[in-house]
N, C-alpha and C positions, 0 to 999 in steps of 0.2 A: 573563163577569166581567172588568172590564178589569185589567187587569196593574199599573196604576199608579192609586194614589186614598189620600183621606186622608180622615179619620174624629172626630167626636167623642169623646171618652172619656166614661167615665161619670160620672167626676169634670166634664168640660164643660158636657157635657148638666145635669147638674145644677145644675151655677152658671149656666148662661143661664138654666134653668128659673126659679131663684130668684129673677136679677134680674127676670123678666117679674111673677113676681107682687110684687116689691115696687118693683118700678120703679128701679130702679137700675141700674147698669152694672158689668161685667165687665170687670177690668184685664188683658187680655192683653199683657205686656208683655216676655217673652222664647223667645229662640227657640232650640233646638239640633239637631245634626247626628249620626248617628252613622254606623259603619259596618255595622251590621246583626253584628256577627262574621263577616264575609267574604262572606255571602251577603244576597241580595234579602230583608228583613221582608213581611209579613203582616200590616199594619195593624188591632189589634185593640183596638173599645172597652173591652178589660178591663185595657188596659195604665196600668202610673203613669209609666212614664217611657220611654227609649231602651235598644234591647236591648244598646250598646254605644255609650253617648255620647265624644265626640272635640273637640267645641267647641260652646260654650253664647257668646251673646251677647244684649245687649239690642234689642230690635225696631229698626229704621229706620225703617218705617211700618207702618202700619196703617190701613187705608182701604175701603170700600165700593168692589169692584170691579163688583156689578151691583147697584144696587136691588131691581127688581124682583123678582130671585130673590134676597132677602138675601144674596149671595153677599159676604164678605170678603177682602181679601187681606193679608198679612203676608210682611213681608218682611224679611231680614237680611241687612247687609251683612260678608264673610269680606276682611278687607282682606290688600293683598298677604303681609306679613312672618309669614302665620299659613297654617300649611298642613302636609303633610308625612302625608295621611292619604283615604283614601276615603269617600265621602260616597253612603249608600244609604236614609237614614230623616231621618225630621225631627218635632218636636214642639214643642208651644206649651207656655209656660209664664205661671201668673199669676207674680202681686208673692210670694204665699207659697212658691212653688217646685209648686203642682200642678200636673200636666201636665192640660192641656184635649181636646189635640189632636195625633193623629199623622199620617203621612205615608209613603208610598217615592217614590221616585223616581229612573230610572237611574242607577245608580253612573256616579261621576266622581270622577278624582281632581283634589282641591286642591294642587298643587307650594307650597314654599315657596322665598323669593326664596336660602334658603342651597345647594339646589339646583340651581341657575343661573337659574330661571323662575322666576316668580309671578303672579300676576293675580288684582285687586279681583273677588271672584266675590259675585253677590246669591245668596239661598236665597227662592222664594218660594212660600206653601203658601195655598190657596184652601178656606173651609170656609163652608159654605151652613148661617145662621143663622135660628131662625122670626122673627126679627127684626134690623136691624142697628142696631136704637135699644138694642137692650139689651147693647152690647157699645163700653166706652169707645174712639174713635179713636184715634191719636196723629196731633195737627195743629201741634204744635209745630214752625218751622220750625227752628231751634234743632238739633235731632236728629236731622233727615233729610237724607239724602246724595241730591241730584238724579241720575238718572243721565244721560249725555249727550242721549238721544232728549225726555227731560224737558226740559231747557235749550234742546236748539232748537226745540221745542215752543211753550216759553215765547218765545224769540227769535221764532218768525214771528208768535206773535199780537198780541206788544209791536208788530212791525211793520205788520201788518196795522190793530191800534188809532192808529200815527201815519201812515200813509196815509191812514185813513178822516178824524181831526184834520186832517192835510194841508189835504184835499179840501174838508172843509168850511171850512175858513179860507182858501182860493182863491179860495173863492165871496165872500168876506167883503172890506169894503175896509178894513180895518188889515192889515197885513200887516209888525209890525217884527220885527227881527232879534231871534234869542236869545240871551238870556245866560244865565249860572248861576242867577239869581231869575224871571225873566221869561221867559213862551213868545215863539216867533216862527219867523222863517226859519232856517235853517240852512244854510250850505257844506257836502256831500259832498265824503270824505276819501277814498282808498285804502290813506292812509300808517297802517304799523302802528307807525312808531317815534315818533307825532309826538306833542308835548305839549299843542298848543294845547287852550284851553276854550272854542274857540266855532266848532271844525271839527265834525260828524256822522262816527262813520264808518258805512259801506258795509255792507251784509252781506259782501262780496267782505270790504271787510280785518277783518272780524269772524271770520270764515272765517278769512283769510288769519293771521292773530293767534291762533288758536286753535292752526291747524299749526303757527305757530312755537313756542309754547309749548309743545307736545304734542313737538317735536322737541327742545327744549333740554332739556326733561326727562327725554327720554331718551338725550343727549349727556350728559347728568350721571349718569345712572346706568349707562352701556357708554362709560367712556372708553376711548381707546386702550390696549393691553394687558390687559385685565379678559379673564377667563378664564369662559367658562358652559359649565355642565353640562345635558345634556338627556336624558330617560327614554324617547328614543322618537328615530327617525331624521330629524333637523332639520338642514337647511343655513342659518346665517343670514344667509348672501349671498346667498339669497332672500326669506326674512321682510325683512331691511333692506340692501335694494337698493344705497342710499347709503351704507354702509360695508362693508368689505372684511374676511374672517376667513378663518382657517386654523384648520385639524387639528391636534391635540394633535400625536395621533400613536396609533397604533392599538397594545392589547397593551402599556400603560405606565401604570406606576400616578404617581400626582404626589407630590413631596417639597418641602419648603419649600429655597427659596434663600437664599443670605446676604444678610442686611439692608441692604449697599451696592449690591443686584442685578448685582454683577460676575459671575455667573454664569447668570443668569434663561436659559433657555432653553436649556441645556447637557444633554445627553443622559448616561446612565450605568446603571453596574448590568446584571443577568442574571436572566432565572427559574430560572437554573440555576445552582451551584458543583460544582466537581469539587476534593474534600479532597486535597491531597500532606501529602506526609512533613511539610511546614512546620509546617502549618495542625497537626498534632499535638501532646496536651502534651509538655512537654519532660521527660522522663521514662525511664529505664532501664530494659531489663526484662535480668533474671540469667537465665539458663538452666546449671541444672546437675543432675547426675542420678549414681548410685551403679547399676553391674547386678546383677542377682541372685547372690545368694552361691553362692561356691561351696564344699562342704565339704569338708573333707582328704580325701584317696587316696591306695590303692598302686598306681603304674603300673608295669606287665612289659612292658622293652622285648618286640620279636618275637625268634625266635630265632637266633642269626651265631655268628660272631666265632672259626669254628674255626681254630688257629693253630697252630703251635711255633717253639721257636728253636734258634737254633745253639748244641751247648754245648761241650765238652770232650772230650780225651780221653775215649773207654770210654762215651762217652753212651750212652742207649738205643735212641736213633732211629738214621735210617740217617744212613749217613755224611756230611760235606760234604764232609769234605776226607780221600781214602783213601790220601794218602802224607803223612802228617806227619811229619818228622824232629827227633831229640830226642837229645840229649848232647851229649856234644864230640867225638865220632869222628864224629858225623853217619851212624852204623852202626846207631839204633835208630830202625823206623820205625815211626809208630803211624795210626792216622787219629781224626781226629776229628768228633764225630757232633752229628746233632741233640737236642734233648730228645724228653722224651715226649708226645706231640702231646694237645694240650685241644679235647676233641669242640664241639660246635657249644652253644650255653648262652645262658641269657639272663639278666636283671638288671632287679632291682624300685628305681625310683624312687618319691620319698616328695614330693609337691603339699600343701601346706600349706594351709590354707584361705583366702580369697583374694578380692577383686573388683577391678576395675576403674572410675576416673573416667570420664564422657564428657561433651561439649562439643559444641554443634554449632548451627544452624539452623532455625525452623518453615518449613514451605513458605509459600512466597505466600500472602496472602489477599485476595479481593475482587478486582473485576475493573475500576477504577478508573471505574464509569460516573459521569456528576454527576449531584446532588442535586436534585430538584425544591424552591425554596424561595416559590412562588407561594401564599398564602393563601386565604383563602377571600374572597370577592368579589361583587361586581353589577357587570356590565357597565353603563358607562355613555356618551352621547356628549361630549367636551369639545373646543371652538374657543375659540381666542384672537383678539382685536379688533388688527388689524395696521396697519389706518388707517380 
């Protein structure tokens, strides 16, 4: 079973059916894309529409690609400024919105030009009809977009039809010159900038006038400085040889500039911060704290403090001084002694109930590493146009 094919619906098959018996024609007249929901579809005649449509547009053509085997082709053209999505299924639609006909076909993605790329891309689906009388064309030239192989198509057989003219008017003896009303001879041209109305040009500067065009219009759309993004690894100092690009810069995300561009190209910023004291609100923190209560006590010093002292005559202790003299003949001697010595004792102290303030410090906290402040992201490629 091949992997890639596209199918009638039943809804189709019906309306071709219908036009065959009453002779009439079938308006196939619009075409859509979708992305399948992430995966490859299954083209099934039971379907009404796309399993996850992304862009619907009106046909470009519509045409008889083989007679013989009623083979049709349909075709839509996805212009640059539209894109931004994958493209895995396809379907025809008439004038009233029924789908006739589906399709897969290898996913691709469509870029849009706000991604730095774009590209005019055709969608084109082939469906084998038991007739192709019974399915209206579009031959309006009006609506159809030539694509280049078409153009020079038509270019060689325009040339080919005034060769063979040529030839035969060689053979012929009138032979006058042309002008804008009347046929005749004609000057070949090379010149692609020239004005005159009675020069031919060349294929050469038909060619030659095409690249030039083909080249201004894309000097008009990458002028110097423009900056493109690309979803895949592109150098485009190879795609266009003839102008010069550089690297963003790898690992940087982009910020707008001031509108005088006195800055445009200016580097700055970190994926990283590391918080100081600054960077903190400005704020006080109190620390203060009460210890646990202490309740009232008796404290009993240990036990000391054995002593006497010196006292008087006739004390009880021993003596200090065992010749004291005494009157006025200096004939009474006495001694005098110590007291009565106080044995060794101790003493109860009275602690009231009681705490203490304190004041002080937290230890450090955190180990000052920085901050990752990098978001979340798609890699992508970006070069700037330098000349």
């Amino acid at each position: 079973m091949k992997k890639y094919f596209s199918v009638l619906t039943k809804a189709g098959e019906a309306a071709i059916a219908s036009a065959s018996i009453l002779g009439t024609a079938v308006g196939i007249t619009q075409m859509a894309v979708g992305d399948g929901n992430g995966s490859l579809p299954i083209p099934d005649a039971s379907q009404t529409g796309l399993i996850n449509e992304v862009y619907r547009a009106p046909l470009n053509r519509l045409v008889i690609a083989d007679q013989a085997a009623n083979v049709i082709r349909a075709e839509m053209i996805i212009p640059p400024q539209v894109g931004g999505f994958w493209m895995r299924e396809a379907a025809l639609f008439d004038d009233d919105g029924a789908c006739l006909a589906v399709a897969n076909f290898p996913e691709s993605y469509k870029p849009i030009l706000a991604e730095g790329a774009g590209r005019l891309q055709s969608v084109n689906i082939w469906i084998a009809v038991s007739s192709t009388a019974d399915v209206e064309l579009i031959v309006d030239p009006s609506i159809v977009m030539a694509t280049m192989d078409e153009v020079n198509n038509a270019k060689n057989e325009a040339k080919d039809y005034a060769d063979d003219q040529l030839g035969n008017h060689e053979k012929s003896r009138s032979h006058p010159d042309a002008t804008l009303t009347e046929k005749g001879f004609t000057q070949l041209s090379n010149n692609i900038d020239s004005d005159s109305d009675v020069l031919a040009a060349t294929p050469a500067a038909i060619k030659a006038a095409i690249a030039s065009a083909v080249r201004q219009a894309w000097e008009l759309s990458n002028p110097k400085g423009i900056s493109l993004f690309f979803f895949e690894n592109v150098d485009p100092n190879t795609l266009w040889p003839w102008s010069r690009w550089e690297y963003t810069g790898e690992d940087r995300t982009v910020r707008l500039a001031k509108r005088d561009g006195s800055d445009v190209g200016q580097l700055g910023g970190s994926d990283t911060v590391t918080i100081a004291r600054a960077n903190l609100p400005n704020e006080q923190l109190n620390i203060s704290g009460v210890t646990s209560q202490q309740e009232a006590q008796t404290i009993t010093t240990t036990t000391g403090g054995k002593h006497k002292h010196q006292g008087g005559m006739g004390g009880p202790g021993d003596a200090w001084d065992p010749d004291y003299v005494v009157g006025s003949d200096n004939d009474n001697h006495r001694t005098r002694n110590y007291t009565s010595e106080d044995g060794d004792h101790s003493h109860d102290v009275n602690v009231p109930a009681h705490n203490h303030t304190v004041s002080g410090k937290t230890d450090a906290l955190g180990q000052g590493q920085p901050i990752s402040v990098v978001e979340k992201h798609v890699l992508q490629m970006c070069w700037h146009r330098v000349a």
